[in-house]
GUKEZA-384905 format. One record per residue (C-alpha): residue number from 1; x, y, z. Coordinates in steps of 0.05 Angstrom, whole numbers, plus 5000, padded with zeros to 4 digits. Each point is the difference from the previous one (the first is absolute). Layout:
<rs>
+-----+------+------+------+
|   n |    x |    y |    z |
+-----+------+------+------+
| NUM |    X |    Y |    Z |
...
+-----+------+------+------+
</rs>
This chain:
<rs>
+-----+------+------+------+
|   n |    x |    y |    z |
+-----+------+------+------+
|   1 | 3300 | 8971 | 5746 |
|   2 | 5074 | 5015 | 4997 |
|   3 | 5028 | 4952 | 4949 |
|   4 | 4937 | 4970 | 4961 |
|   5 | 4943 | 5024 | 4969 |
|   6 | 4932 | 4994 | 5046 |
|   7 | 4944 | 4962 | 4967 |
|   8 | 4931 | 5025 | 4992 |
|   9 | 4933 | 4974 | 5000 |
|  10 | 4937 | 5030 | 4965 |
|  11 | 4973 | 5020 | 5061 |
|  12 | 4930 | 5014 | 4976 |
|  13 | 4993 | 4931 | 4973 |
|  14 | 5011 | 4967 | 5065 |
|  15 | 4972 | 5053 | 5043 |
|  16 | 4943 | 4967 | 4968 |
|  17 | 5011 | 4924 | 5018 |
|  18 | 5001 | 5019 | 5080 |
|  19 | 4945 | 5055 | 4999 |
|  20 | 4941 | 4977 | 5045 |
|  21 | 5034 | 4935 | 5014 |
|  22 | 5014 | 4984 | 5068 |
|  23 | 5075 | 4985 | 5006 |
|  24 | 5036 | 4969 | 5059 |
|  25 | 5072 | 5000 | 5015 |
|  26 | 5032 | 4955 | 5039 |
|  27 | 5071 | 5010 | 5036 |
|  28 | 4963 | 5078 | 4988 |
|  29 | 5047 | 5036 | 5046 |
|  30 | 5067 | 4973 | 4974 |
|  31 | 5046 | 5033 | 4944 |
|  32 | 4953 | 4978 | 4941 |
|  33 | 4948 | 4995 | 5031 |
|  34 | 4982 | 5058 | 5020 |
|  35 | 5029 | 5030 | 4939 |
|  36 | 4942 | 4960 | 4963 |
|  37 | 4952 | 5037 | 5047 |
|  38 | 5022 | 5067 | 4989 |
|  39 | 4994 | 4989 | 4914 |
|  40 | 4941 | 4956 | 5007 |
|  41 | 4959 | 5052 | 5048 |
|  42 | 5011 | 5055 | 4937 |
|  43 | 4956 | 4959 | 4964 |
|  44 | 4940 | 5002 | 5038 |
|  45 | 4982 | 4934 | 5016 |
|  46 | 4938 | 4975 | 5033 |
|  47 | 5025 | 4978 | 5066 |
|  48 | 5081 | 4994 | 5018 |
|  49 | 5024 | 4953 | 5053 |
|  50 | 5062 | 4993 | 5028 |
|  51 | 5024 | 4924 | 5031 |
|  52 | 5054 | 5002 | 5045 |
|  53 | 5031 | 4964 | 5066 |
|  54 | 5046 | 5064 | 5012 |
|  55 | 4953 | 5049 | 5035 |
|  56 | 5052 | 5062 | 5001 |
|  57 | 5009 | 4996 | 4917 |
|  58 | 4930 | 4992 | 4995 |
|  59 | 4979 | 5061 | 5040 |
|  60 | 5059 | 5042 | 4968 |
|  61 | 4965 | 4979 | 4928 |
|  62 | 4926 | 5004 | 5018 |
|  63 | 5022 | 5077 | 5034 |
|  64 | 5032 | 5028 | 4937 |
|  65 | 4937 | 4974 | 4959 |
|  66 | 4947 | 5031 | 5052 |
|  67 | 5037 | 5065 | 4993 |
|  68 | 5016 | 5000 | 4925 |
|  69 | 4928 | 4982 | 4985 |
|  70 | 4956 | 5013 | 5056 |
|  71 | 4932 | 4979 | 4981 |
|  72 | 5017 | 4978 | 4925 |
|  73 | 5022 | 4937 | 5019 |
|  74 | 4970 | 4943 | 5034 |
|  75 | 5057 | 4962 | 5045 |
|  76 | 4996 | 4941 | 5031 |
|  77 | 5055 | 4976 | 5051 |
|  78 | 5000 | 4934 | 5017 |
|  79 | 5059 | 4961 | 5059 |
|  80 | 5009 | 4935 | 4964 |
|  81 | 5058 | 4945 | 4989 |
|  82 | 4992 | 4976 | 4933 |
|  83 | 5019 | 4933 | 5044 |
|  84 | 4934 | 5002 | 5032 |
|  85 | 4956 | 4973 | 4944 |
|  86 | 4929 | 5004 | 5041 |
|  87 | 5021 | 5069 | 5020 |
|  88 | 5015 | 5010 | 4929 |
|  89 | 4933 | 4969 | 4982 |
|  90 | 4963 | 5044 | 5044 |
|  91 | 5036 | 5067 | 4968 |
|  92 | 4982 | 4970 | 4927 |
|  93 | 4923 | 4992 | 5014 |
|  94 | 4995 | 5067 | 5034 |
|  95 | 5033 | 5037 | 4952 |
|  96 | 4987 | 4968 | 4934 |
|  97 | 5055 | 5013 | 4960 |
|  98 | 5007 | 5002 | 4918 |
|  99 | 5067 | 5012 | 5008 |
| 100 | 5051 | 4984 | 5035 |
| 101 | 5081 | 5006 | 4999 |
| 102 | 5040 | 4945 | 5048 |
| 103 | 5059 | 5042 | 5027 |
| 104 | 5004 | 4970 | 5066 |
| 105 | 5069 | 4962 | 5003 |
| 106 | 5064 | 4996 | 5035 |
| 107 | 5053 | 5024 | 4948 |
| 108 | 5073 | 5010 | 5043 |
| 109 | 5038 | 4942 | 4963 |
| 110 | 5054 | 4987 | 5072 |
| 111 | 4945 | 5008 | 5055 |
| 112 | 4960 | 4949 | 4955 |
| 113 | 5059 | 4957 | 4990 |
| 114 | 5008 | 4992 | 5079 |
| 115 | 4922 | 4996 | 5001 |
| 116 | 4979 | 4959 | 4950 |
| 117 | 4940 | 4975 | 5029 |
| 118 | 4971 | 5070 | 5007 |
| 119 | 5010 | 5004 | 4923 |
| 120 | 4956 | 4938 | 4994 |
| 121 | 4941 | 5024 | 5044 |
| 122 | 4993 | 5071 | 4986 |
| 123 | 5026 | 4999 | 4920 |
| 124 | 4973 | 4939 | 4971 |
| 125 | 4937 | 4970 | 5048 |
| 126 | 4992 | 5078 | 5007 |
| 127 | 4983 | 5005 | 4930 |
| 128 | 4964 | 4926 | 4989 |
| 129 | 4958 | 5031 | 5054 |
| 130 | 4983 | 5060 | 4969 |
| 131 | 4997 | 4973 | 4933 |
| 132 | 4946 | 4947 | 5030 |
| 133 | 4954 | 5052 | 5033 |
| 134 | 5003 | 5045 | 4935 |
| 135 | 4970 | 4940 | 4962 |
| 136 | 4955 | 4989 | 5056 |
| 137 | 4971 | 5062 | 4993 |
| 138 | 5000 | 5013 | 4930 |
| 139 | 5064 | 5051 | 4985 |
| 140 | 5004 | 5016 | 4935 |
| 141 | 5069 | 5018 | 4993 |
| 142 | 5061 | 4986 | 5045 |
| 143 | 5062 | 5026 | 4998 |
| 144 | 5060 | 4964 | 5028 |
| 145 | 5077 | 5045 | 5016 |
| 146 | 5053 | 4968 | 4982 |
| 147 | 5073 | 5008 | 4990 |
| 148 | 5059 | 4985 | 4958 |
| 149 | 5034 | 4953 | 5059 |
| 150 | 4951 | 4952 | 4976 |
| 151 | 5040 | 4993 | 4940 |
| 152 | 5043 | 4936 | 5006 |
| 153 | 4995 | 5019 | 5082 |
| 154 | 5063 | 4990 | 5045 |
| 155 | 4975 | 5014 | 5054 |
| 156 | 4933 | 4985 | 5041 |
| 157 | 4957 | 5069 | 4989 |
| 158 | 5012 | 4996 | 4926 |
| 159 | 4982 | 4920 | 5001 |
| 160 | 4933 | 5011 | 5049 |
| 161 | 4978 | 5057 | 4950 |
| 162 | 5006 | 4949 | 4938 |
| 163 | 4952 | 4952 | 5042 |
| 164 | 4954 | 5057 | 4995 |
| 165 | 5006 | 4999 | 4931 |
| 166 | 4992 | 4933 | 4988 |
| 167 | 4935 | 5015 | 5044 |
| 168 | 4980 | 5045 | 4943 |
| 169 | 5013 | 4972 | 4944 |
| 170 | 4960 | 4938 | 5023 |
| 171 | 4927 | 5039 | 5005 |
| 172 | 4993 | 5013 | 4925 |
| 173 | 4937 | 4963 | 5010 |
| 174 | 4972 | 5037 | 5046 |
| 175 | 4944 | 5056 | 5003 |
| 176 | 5046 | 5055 | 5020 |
| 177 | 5050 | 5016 | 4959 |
| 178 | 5073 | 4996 | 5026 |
| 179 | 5072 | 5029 | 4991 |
| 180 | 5060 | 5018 | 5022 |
| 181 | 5044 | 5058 | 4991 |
| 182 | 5076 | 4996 | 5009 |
| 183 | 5054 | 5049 | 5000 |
| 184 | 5065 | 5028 | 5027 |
| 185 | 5036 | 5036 | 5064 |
| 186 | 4949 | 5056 | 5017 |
| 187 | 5035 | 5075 | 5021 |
| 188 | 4975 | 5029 | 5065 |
| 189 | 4968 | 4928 | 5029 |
| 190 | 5014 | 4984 | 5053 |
| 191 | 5072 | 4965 | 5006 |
| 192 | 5018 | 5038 | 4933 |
| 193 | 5075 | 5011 | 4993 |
| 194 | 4984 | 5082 | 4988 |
| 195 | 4969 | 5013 | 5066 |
| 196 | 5054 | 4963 | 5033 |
| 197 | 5059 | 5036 | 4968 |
| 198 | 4962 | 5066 | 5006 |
| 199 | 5004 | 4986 | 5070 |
| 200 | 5070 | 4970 | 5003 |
| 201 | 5023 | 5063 | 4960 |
| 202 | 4966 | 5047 | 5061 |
| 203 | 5039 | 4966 | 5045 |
| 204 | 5058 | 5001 | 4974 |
| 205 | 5012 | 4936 | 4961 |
| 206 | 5015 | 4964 | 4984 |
| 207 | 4959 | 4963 | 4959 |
| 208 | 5002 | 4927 | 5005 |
| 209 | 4978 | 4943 | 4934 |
| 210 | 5011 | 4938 | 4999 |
| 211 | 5037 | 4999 | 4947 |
| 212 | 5029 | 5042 | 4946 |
| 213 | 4984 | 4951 | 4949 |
| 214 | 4921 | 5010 | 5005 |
| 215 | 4954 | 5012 | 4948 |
| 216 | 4929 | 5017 | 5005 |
| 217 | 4940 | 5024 | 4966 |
| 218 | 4958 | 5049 | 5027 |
| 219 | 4945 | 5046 | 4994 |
| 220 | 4945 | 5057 | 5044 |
| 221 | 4947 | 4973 | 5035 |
| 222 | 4956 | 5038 | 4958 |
| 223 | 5024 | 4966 | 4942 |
| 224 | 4989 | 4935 | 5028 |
| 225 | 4933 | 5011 | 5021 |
| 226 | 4975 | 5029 | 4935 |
| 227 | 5022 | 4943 | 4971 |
| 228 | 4961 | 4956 | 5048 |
| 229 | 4942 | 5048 | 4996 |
| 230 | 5011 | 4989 | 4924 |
| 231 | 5000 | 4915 | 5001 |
| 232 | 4949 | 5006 | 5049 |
| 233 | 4960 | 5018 | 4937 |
| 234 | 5025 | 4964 | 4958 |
| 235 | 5003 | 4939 | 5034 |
| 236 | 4974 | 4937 | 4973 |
| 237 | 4998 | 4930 | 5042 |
| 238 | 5068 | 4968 | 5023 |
| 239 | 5047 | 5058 | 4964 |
| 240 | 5067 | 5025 | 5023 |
| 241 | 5010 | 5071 | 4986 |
| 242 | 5068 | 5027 | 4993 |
| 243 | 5035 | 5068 | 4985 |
| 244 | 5053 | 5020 | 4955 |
| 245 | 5046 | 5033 | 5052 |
| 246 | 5047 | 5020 | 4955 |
| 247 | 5080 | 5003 | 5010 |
| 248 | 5030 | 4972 | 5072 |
| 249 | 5028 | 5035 | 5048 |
| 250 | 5075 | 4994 | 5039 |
| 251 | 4981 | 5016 | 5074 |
| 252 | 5076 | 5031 | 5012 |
| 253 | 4979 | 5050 | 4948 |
| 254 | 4941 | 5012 | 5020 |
| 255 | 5038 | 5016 | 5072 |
| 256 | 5052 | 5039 | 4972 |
| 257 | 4952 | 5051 | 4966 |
| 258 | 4951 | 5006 | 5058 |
| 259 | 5066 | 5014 | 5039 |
| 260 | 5017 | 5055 | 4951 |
| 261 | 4928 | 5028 | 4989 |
| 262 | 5006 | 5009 | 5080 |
| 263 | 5066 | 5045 | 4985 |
| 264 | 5052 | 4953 | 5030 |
| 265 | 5052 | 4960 | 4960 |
| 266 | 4999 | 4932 | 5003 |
| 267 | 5051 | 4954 | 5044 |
| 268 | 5028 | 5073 | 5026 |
| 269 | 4937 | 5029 | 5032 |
| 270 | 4954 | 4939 | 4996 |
| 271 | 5032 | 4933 | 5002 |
| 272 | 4965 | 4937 | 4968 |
| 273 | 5010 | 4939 | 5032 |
| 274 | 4993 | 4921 | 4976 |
| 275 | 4963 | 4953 | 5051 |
| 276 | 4996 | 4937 | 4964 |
| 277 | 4928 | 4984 | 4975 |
| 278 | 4950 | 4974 | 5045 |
| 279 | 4968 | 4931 | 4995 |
| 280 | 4962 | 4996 | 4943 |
| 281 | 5020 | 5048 | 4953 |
| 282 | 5017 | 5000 | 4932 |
| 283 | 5056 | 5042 | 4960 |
| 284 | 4958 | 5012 | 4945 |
| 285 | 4931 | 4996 | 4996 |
| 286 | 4955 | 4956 | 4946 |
| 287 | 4982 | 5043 | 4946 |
| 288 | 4926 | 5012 | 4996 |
| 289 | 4994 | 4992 | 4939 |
| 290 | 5020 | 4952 | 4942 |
| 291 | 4959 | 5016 | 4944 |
| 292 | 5010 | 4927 | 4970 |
| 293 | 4939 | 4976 | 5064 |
| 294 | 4960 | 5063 | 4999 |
| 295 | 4957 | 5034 | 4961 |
| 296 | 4985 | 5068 | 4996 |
| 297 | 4942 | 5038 | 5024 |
| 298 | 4968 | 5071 | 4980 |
| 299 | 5043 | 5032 | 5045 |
| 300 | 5073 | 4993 | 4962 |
| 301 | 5033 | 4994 | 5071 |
| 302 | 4950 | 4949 | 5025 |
| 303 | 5010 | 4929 | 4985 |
| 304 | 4969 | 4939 | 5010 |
| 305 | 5041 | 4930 | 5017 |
| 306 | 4984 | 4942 | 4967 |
| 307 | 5010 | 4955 | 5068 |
| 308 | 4988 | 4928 | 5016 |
| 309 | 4921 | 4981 | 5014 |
| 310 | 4987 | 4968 | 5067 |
| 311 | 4951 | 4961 | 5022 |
| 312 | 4956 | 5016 | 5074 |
| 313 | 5007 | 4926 | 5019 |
| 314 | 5079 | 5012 | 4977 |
| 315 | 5003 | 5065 | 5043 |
| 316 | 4966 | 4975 | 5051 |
| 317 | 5054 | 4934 | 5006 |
| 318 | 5048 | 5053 | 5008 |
| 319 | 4978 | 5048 | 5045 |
| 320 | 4986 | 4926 | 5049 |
| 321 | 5080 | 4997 | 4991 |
| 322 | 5012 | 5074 | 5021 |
| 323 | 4949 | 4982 | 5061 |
| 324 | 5031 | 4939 | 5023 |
| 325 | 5067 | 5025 | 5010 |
| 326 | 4982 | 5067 | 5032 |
| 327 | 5019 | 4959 | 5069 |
| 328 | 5059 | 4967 | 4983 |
| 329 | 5044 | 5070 | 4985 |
| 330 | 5033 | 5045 | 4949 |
| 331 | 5043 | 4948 | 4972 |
| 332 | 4939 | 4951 | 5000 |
| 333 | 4954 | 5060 | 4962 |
| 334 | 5062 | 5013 | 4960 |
| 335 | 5002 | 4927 | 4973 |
| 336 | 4922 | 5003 | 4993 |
| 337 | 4993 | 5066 | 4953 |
| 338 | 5059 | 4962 | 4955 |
| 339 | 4955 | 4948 | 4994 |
| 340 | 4938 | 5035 | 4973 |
| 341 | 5039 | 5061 | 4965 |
| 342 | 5049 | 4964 | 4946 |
| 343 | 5033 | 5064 | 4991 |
| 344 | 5011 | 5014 | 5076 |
| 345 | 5083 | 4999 | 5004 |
| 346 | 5052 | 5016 | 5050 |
| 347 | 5031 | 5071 | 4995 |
| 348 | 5063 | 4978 | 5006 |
| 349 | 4993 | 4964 | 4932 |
| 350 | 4973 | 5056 | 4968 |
| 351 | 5042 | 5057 | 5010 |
| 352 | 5069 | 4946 | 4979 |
| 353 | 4968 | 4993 | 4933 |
| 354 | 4986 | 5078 | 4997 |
| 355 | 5068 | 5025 | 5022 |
| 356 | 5019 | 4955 | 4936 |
| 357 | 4954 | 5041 | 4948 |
| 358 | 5009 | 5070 | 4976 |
| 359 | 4956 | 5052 | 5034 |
| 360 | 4939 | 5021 | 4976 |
| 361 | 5001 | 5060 | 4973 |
| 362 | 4999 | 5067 | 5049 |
| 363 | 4961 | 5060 | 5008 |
| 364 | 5045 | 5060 | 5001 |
| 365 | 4982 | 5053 | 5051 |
| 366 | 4980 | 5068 | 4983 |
| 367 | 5044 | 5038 | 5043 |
| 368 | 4960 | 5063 | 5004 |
| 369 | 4937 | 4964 | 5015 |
| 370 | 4967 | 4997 | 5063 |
| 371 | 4980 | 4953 | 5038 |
| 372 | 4930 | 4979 | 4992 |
| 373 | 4948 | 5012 | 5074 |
| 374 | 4999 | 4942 | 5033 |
+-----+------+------+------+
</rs>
């Protein structure tokens, strides 16, 4: 990557952990997910099957594996909603899976915001569902995504994906063994601010942010599936894995140089425009990591969070909550998820008290770097 160091991962040590395991994926044919399937399918595993309500990412994924690896690889595509939990059930007893990684989630913080009860049904009883039918039928790992917007969330996404975290964390007693893995912005997902300006830039500009104040912490989708690959080994019940991700970024830099790498100059050729951030968004994003609550692991980039311990009955009062007000409303879910997340908060509050601190500290660009494939 262009202004941090990648992480590794001793590859033959966990090429070992998935070998001859079957391994499902669900939300397969999305940005991670089908990221996981293309790493995951290099380490010949047992059986490989792919979960997803999107039929078009799902045939683009299962297509590139079928003609990377032919025969070598036993795929199995299966047209599911992680909402459907007897559909879900069915896919689980056919299959069989030791492993399996939860990526199936909505993630775009304004469309969530303005549908708030979709965040409810597909991100958290999406994954109480699938975390149910894993212990049904004897997972022995499971692997949940998770991001850095459930940090102290401002906004619905970030506050649904904490549920699921609380969902974790309240299994440690249970047969499979549980965790979560949480990190940053991802380069070349889908939404990413790099494929947008790349884009913006081809057109002519000019790029838009929301504003020029922004900070954010970023790294490849490679990177952040190894390090999901990694936890995924690692893992041991209710655990939050987190990563290092090293120095933040200013997004008007981060414009300015891909303006420059493209040979233009910026606010001559390429203008860069403010347009006020969108609901939900934060200035500056938590830092991951705080090393006074977490510990670190083998990996020096990978840490683990000493979080709060949940109960299921707890989780379960909670999620009735989330349920209950799915009806009545975004304000009404709003209201709800500050209720059973204590650290839920409005943005507005947030970014007053950070335009009040001193910046964290930047990540100068490397002007004769390129810009990483997204």
């Amino acid at each position: 990557m262009f202004f941090r160091k990648t992480i590794s991962i001793n590859t033959k040590f966990v090429e070992e952990q998935y070998t001859d395991k079957t391994v499902l994926v669900t939300g397969g044919g999305g940005s991670i997910g089908s990221e996981l399937c293309r790493q995951i399918a290099r380490f010949n595993p047992k059986k490989l099957v792919i979960v997803d309500i999107y039929e078009n990412n799902a045939y683009d994924i299962e297509q590139y594996l079928l003609q990377k690896f032919k025969d070598g690889l036993n795929l199995q595509v299966e047209i599911c909603s992680v909402r459907d939990k007897q559909r879900l059930d069915a896919v689980f007893e056919k299959h069989k899976p030791d492993v399996v990684f939860h990526a199936a989630a909505h993630k775009h913080v304004p469309l969530m915001e303005k549908n708030s009860g979709e965040a409810i049904k597909n991100n958290v009883l999406g994954t109480l569902n699938t975390a149910d039918v894993a212990e049904k039928h004897g997972v022995k790992k499971f692997i949940l995504i998770s991001t850095d917007k459930a940090v102290n969330p401002t906004n619905v996404m970030g506050a649904s994906k904490r549920v699921c975290e609380m969902i974790i964390r309240s299994r440690i007693d249970s047969q499979t063994e549980f965790c979560a893995v949480r990190f940053g912005n991802v380069l070349g997902s889908n939404g990413s601010v790099i494929p947008l300006f790349k884009k913006q830039i081809e057109s002519g500009g000019p790029i838009t942010i929301t504003d020029k104040r922004i900070i954010r912490y970023f790294m490849t989708i490679k990177e952040a599936v190894q390090l999901v690959i990694e936890a995924g080994v690692m893992a041991n019940k209710g655990e939050i894995y987190v990563l290092d991700m090293g120095k933040p970024v200013k997004i008007l830099d981060l414009a300015e140089n891909m303006i420059k790498l493209s040979g233009f100059t910026p606010y001559k050729d390429i203008d860069i425009v403010e347009v006020g951030l969108r609901p939900g968004e934060k200035l500056y994003e938590e830092l991951l990591i705080r090393h006074e609550n977490c510990r670190r692991t083998p990996n020096n980039l990978i840490f683990i969070e000493r979080d709060l311990d949940f109960t299921r009955q707890a989780v379960a009062e909670k999620i009735e909550i989330l349920k209950e007000s799915i009806l009545q409303g975004d304000d009404a879910i709003k209201r709800s998820f500050k209720q059973v997340v204590p650290t839920y908060c409005d943005p507005d509050d947030v970014n007053c008290n950070m335009e009040s601190l001193s910046e964290p500290q930047i990540t100068e660009f490397e002007h004769d770097s390129k810009v990483p494939a997204v």
